[in-house]
BAFI-3210 file (N, C-alpha, C; in Angstrom, 3 decimals, decimal comma, padded with zeros to 6 digits):
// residues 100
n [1|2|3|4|5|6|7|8|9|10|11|12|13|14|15|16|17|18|19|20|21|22|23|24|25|26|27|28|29|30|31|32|33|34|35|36|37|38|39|40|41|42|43|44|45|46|47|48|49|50|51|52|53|54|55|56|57|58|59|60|61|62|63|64|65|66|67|68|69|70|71|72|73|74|75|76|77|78|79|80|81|82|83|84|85|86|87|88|89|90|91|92|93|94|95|96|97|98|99|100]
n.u [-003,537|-006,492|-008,344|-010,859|-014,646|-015,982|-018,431|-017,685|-016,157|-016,085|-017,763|-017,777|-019,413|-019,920|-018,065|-018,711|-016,646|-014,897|-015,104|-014,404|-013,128|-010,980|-012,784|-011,679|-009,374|-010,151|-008,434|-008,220|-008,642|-008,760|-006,710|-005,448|-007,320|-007,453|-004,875|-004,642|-006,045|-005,089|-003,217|-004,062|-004,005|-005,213|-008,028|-010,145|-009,824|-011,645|-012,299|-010,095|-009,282|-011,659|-011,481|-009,221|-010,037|-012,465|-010,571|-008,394|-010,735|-011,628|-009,181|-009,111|-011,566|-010,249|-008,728|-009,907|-011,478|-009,807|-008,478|-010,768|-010,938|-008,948|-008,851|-011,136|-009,597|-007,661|-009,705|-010,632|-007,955|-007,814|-009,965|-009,863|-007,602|-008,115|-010,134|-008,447|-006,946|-009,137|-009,884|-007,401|-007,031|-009,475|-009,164|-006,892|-007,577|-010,003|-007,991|-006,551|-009,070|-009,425|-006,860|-006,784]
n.v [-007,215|-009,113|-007,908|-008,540|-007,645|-006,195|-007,974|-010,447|-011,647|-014,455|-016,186|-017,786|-019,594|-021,748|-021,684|-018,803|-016,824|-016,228|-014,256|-012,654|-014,170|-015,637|-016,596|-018,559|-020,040|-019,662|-018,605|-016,428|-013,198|-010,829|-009,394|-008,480|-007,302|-004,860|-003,885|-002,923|-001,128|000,796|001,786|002,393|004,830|005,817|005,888|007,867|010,380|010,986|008,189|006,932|007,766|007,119|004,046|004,168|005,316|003,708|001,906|002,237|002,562|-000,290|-000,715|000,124|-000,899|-003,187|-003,133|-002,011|-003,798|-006,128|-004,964|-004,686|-007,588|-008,468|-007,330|-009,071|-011,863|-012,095|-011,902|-014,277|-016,006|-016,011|-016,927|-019,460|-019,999|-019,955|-021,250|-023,920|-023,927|-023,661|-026,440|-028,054|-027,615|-029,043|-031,282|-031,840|-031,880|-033,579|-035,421|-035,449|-035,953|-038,549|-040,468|-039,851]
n.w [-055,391|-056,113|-057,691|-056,938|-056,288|-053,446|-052,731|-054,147|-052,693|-050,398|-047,882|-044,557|-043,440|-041,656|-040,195|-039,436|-038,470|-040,051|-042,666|-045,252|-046,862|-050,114|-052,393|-053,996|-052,794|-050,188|-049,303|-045,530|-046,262|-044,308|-043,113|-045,763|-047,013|-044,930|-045,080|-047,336|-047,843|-046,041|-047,581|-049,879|-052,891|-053,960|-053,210|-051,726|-049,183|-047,127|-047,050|-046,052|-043,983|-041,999|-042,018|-040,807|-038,469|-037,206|-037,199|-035,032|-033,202|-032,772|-031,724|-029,169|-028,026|-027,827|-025,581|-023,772|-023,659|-022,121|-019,972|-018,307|-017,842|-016,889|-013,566|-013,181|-013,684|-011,726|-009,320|-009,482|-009,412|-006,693|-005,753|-006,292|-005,039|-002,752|-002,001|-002,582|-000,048|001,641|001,167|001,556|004,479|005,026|004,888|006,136|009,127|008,819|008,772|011,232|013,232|012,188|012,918|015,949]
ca.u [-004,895|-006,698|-009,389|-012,155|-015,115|-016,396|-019,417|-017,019|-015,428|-016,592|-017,975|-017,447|-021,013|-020,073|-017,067|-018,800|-015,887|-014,022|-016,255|-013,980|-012,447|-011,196|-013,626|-011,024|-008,654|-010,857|-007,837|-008,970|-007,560|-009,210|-005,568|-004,442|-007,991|-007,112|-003,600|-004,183|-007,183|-004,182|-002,176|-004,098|-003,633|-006,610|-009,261|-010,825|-009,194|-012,119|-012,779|-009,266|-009,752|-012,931|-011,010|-008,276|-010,703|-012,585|-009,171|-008,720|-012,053|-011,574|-008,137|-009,656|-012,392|-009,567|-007,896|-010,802|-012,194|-008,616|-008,683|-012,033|-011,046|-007,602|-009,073|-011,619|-008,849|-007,010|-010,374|-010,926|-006,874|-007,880|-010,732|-009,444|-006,392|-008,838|-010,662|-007,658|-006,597|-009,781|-009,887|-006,544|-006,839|-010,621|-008,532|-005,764|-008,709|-010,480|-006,919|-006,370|-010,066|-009,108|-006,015|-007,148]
ca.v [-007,588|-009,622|-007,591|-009,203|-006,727|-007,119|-008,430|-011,676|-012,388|-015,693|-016,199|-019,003|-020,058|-022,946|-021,349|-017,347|-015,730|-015,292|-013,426|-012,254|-015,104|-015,598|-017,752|-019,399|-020,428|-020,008|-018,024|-015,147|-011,789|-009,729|-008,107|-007,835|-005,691|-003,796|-003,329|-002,542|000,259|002,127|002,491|002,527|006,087|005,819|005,899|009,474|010,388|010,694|006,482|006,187|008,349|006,454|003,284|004,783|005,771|002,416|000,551|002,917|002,212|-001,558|-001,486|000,882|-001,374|-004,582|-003,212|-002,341|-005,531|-006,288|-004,504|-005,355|-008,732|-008,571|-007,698|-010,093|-012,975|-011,796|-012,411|-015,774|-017,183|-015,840|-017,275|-020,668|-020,214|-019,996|-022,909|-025,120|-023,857|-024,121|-027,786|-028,564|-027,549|-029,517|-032,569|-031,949|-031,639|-035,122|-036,270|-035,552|-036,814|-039,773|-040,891|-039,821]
ca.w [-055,067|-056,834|-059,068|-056,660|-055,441|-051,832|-052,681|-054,482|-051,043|-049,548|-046,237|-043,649|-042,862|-040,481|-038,769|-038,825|-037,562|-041,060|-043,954|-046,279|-047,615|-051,187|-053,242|-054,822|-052,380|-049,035|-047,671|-044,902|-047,187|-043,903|-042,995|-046,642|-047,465|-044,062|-045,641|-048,778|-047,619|-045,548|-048,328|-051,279|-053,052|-055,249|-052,176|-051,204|-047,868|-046,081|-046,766|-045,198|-042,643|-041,645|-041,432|-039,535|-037,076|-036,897|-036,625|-033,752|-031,894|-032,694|-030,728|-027,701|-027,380|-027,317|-024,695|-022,764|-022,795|-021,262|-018,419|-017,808|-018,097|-015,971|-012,272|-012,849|-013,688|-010,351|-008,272|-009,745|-008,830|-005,424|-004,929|-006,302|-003,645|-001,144|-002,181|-002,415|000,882|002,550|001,052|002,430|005,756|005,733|004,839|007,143|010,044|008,887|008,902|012,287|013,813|011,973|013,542|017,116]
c.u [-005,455|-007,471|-011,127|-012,644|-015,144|-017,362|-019,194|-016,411|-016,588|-016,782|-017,949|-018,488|-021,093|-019,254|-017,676|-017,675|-014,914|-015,446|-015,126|-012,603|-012,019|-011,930|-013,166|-010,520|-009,096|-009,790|-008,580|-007,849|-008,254|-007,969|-004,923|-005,935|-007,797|-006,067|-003,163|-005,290|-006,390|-003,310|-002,803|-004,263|-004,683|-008,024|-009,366|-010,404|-010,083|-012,808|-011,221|-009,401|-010,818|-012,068|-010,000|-008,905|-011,830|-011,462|-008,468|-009,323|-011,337|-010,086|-008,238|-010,556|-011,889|-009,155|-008,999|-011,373|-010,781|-008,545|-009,742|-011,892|-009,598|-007,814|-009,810|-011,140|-007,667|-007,957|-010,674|-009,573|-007,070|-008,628|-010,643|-007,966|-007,051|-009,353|-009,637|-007,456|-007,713|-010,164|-008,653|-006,498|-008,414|-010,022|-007,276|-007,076|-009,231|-009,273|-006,595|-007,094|-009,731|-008,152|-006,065|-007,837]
c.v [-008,416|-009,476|-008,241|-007,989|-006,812|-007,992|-009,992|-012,326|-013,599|-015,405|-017,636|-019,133|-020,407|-022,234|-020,065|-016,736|-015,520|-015,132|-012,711|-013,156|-015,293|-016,645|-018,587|-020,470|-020,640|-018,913|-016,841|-013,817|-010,591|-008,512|-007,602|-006,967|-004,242|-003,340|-002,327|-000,661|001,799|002,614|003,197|004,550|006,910|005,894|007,448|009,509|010,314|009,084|006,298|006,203|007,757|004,980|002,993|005,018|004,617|001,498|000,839|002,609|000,606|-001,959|-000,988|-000,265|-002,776|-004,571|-002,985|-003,521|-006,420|-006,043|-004,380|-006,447|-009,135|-008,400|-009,195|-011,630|-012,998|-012,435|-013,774|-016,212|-016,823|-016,356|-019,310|-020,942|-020,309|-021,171|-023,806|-025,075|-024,439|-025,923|-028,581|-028,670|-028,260|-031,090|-032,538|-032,756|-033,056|-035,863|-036,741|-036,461|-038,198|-040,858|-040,515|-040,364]
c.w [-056,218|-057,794|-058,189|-056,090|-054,040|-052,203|-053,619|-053,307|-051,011|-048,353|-045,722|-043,116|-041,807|-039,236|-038,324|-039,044|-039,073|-042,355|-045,162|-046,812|-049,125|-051,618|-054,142|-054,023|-050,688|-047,914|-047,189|-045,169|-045,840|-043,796|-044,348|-047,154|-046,770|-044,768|-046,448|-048,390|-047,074|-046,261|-049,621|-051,907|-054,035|-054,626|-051,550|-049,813|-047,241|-046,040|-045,941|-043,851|-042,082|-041,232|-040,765|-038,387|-036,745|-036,190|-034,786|-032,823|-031,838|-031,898|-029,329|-027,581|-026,996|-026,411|-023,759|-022,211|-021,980|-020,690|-017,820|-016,892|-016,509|-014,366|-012,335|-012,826|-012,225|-009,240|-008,660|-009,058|-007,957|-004,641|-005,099|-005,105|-002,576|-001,048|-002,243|-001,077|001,974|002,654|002,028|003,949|006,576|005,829|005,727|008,874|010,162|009,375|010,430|013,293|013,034|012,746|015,340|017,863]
res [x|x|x|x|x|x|x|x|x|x|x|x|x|x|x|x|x|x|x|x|x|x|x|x|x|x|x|x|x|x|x|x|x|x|x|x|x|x|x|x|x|x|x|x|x|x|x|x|x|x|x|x|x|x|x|x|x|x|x|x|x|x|x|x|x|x|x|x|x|x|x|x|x|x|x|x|x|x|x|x|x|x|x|x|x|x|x|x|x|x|x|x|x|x|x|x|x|x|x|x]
***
């Protein structure tokens, strides 16, 4: 690690979505603080335990939003199959009154 506190991390203003950046180098250290938090041997069990049970929620609530997410990507290609279909068969239809 590098000796930096939290409160030395960098943040990504413009982009948001990374905050714990190094202030040197800009890289995003979020999985090597996660990393280092599950191993480190020098942290009071109940701070691990706390982010054991965060890391937890934060992958229950990924997968939920996944199967949330998974019928509702089923009724969308269904309702775009319908719509192509019903397109095709309005252009078949003109096709026909056309040539008749």
């Amino acid at each position: 690690m590098l000796g930096l506190r939290y409160a030395e991390l960098a943040g990504d203003v413009l982009g948001g979505s990374r905050t714990n950046m190094c202030p040197r180098c800009r890289r995003d250290l979020t999985e090597a603080i996660r990393a280092h938090l599950f191993r480190c041997a020098m942290l009071p069990s109940e701070v691990r335990l706390k982010a054991h049970a965060v890391r937890e929620a934060a992958q229950r609530l990924v997968k939920e939003s996944r199967q949330a997410r998974d019928p509702s990507d089923v009724l969308i290609r269904e309702a775009e199959v319908a719509l192509f279909e019903a397109q095709r068969a309005l252009r078949a239809a003109m096709s026909r009154r056309l040539t008749s």
